[in-house]
C-alpha positions as CSV (number, residue, x, y, z in Angstrom):
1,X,0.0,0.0,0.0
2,X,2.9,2.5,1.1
3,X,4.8,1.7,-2.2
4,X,1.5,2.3,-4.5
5,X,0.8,5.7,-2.5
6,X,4.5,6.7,-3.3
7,X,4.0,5.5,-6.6
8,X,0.9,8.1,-7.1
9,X,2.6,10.9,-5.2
10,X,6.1,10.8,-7.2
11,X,5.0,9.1,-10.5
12,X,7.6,7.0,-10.3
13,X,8.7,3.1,-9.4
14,X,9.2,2.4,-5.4
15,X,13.0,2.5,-4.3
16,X,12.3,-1.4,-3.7
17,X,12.5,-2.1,-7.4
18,X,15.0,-5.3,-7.2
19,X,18.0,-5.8,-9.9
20,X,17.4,-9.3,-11.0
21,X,20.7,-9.7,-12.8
22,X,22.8,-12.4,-11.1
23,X,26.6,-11.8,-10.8
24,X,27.2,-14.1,-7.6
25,X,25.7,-17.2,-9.4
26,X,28.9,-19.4,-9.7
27,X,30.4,-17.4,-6.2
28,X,30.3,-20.5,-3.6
29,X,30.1,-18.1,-0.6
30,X,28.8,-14.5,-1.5
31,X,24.7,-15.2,-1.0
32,X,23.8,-11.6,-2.0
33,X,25.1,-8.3,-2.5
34,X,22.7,-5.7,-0.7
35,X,22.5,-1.9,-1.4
36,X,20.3,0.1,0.7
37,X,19.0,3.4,1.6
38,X,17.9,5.4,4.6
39,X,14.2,6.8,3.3
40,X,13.1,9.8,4.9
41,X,9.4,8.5,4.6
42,X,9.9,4.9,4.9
43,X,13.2,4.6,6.4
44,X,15.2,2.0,5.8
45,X,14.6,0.8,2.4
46,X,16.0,-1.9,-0.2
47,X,17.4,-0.2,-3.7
48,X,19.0,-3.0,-5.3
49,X,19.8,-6.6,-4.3
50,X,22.5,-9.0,-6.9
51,X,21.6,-12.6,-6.3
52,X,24.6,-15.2,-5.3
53,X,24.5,-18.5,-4.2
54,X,21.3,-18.5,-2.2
55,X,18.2,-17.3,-2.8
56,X,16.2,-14.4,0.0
57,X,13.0,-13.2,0.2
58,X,12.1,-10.0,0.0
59,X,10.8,-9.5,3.0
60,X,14.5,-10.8,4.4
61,X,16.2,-9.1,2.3
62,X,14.5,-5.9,4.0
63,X,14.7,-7.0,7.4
64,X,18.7,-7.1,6.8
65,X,18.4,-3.8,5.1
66,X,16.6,-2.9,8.6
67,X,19.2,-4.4,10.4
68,X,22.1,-2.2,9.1
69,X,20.3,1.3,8.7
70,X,17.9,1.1,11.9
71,X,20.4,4.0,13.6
72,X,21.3,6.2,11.2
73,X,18.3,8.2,11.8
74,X,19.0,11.8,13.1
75,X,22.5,11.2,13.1
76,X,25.2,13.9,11.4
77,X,27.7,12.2,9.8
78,X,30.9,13.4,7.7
79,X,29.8,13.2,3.9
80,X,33.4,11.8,3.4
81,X,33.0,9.5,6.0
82,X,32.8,5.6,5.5
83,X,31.8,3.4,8.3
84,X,31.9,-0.1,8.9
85,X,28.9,-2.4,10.3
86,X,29.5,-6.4,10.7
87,X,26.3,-8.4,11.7
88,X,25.4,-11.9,12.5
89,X,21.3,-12.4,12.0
90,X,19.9,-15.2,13.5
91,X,16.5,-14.8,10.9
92,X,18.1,-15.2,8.4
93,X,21.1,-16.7,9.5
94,X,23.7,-15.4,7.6
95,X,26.3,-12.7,8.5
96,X,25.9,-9.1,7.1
97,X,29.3,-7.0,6.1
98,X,28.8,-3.7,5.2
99,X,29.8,0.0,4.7
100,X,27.8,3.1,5.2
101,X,28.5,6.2,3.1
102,X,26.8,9.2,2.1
103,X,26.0,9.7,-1.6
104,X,23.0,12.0,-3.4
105,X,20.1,10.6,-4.4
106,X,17.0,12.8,-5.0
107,X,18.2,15.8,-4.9
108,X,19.3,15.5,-1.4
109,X,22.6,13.5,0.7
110,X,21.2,10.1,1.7
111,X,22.9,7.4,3.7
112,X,23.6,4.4,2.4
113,X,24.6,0.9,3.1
114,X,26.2,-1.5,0.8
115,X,26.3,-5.5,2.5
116,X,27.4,-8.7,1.7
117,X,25.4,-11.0,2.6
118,X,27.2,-14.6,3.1
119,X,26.2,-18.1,5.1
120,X,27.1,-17.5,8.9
121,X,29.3,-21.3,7.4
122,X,31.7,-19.4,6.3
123,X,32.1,-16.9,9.4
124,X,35.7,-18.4,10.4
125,X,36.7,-17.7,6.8
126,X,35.6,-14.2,6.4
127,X,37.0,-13.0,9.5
128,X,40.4,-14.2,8.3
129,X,39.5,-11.7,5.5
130,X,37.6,-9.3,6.9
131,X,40.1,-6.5,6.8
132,X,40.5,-7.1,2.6
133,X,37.0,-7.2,2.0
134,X,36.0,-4.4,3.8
135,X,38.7,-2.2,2.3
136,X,37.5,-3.8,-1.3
137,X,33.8,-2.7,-0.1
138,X,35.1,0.9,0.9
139,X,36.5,1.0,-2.8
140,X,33.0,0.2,-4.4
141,X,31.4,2.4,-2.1
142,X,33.5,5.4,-3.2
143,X,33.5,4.8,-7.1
144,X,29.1,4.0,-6.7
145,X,29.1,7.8,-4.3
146,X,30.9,9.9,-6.9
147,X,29.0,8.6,-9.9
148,X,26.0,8.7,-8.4
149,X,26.4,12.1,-8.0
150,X,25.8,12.3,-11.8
151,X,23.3,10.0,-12.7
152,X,21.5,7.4,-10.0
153,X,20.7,5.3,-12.6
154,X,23.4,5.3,-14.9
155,X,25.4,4.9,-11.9
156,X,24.1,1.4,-10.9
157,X,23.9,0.1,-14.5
158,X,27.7,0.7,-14.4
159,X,28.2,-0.3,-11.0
160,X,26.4,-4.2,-12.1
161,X,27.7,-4.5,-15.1
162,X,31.0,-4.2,-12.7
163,X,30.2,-6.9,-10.7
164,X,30.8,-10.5,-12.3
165,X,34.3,-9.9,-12.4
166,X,34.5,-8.4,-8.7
167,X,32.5,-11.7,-7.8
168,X,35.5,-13.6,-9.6
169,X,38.2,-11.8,-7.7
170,X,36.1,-12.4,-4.6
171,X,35.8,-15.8,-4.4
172,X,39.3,-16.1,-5.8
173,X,40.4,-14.0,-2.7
174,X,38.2,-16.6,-0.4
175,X,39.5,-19.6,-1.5
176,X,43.4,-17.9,-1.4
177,X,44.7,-20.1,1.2
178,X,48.0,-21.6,1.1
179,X,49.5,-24.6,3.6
180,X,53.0,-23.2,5.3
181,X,55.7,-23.5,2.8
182,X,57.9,-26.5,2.4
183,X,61.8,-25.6,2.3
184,X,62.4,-28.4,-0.2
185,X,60.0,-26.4,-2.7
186,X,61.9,-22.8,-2.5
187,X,64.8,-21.1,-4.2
188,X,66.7,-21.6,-1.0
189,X,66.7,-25.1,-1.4
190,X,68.2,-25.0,-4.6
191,X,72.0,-24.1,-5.9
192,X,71.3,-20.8,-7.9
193,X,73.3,-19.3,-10.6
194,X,75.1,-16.1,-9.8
195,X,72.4,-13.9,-12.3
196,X,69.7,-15.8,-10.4
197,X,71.1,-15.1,-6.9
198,X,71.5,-11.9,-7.5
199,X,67.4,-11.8,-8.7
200,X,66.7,-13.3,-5.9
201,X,68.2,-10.8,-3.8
202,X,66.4,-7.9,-5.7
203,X,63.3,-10.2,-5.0
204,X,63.2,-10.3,-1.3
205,X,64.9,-6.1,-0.6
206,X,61.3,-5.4,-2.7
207,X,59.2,-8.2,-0.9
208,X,60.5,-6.6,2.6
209,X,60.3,-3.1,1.1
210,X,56.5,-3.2,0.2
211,X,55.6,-4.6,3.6
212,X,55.6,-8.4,2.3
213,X,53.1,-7.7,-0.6
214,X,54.3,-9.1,-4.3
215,X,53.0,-10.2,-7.1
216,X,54.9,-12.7,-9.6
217,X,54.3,-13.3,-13.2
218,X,55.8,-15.6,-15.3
219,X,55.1,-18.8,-17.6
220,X,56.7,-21.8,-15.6
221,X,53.7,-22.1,-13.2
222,X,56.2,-24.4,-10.7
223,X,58.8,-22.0,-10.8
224,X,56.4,-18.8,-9.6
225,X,55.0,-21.3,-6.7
226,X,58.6,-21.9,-5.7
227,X,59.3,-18.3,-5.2
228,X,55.8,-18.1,-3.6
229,X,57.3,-20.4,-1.2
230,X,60.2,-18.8,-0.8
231,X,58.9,-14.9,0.1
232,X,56.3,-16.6,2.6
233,X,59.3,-17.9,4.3
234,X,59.9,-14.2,4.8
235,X,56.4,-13.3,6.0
236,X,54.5,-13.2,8.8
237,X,52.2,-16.3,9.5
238,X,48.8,-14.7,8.9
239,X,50.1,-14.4,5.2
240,X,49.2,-17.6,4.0
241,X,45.3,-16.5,5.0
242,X,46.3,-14.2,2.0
243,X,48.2,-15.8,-0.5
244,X,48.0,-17.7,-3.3
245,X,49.7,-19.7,-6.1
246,X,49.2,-19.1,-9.6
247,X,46.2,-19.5,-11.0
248,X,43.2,-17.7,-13.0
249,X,41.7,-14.9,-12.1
250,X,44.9,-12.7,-11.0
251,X,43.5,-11.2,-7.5
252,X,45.6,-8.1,-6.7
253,X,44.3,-7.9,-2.7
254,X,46.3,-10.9,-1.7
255,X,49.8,-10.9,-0.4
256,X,52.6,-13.2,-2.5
257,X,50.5,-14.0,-5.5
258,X,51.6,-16.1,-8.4
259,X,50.1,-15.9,-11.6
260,X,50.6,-17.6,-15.0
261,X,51.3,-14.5,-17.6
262,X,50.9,-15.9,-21.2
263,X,52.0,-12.5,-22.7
264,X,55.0,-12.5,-20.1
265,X,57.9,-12.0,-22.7
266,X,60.8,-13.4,-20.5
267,X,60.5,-17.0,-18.3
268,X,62.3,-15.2,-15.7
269,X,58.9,-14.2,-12.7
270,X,59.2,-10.6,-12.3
271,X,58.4,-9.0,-8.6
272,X,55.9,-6.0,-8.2
């Protein structure tokens, strides 16, 4: 009834018009990505939901949208200012990350809150990499605030059509889990040639340098894992929560990363 009065008041659609597209079908964690929005007349409010691997109705998908926006009411907040929410709901069970940030909409600065929605399963997981993901929500949250500021709708055509491959990088990121290395499988193990020595060297000064974040490319997918070995050997133990060996997608949030590089002109893995 409230959405066909605001319908005959505004002329237009209700806000709790839902995105059907589906860029977290083949994600095997991510059950929804949630946008909502703090309504002056019917306060917190769905705007878009992208479907993952589980399906929510509606009126779930609102009570969670309840759930993060319930006290932002009369609060004054920084514009620039994002903040941080993590939820576990018992109906329905599943654990809610999200962001809050201000963006326009209307004519006017509304609060937002952008969630990922994910099995409470998978909790122990996504606290190992809670700190990633939130920084790779603050990064959507920015990019969706600035263009929105142009167009609303425009904006979130762009910001879906973005999504599949953040979904990819995603789920790459959560299954990014390595076992400790193996001294037998690293460059330290091995009798190295005085050029490659002197790589190696190079290797770790920029591995320390960069506060233990590298990413290697090459095309002898053994040889990049070795040297994955090898730089974790020189990180702390949380990194292997973080890192990865070579494989497709390339996932840039993780720690040492190899990754197979077809148009890599030299066999020799390069350090970032």
């Amino acid at each position: 009834m409230m959405s066909a009065l605001w319908g005959a008041l505004t002329g237009k659609k209700p806000v709790t018009e839902v995105d059907l597209q589906n860029p977290f079908q083949h994600s095997s964690f991510v059950s929804c990505l949630l946008l909502s929005l703090w309504d002056n007349i019917f306060g917190p409010t769905r705007l878009r939901a992208w479907g993952g691997c589980q399906t929510y109705p509606a009126s779930d998908l609102d009570q969670l949208g309840r759930c993060v926006l319930d006290g932002e009411v009369c609060r004054t907040v920084d514009d620039e200012v994002i903040e941080t929410k993590f939820n576990l709901v018992n109906e329905p069970s599943c654990l809610l990350s999200s962001v809050i940030f201000t963006a326009p909409y209307r004519n006017s600065s509304t609060r937002f809150a952008l969630s990922i929605v994910a099995d409470r399963a998978h909790l122990a997981r996504y606290l190992e990499l809670f700190d990633v993901c939130d920084d790779m929500l603050r990064r959507l949250a920015r990019c969706l605030s600035r263009s929105m500021s142009l167009n609303t709708e425009a904006a979130l055509h762009v910001f879906s059509r973005s999504l599949p491959a953040w979904s990819r990088t995603l789920d790459a990121l959560f299954y990014a889990k390595l076992p400790p290395p193996s001294f037998g499988h690293t460059w330290l193990f091995q009798t190295l040639s005085p050029p490659k020595l002197a790589f190696l060297e190079k290797i770790l000064t920029s591995h320390l340098q960069t506060c233990c974040r590298t990413l290697v490319l090459g095309r002898d997918c053994d040889e990049i894992n070795q040297l994955v070995d090898t730089l974790l050997l020189f990180s702390e133990s949380e990194a292997l929560t973080l890192s990865r060996y070579a494989s497709e997608p390339c996932v840039l949030d993780v720690i040492p990363l190899g990754h197979t590089d077809t148009h890599t002109h030299t066999q020799t893995p390069g350090e970032r």
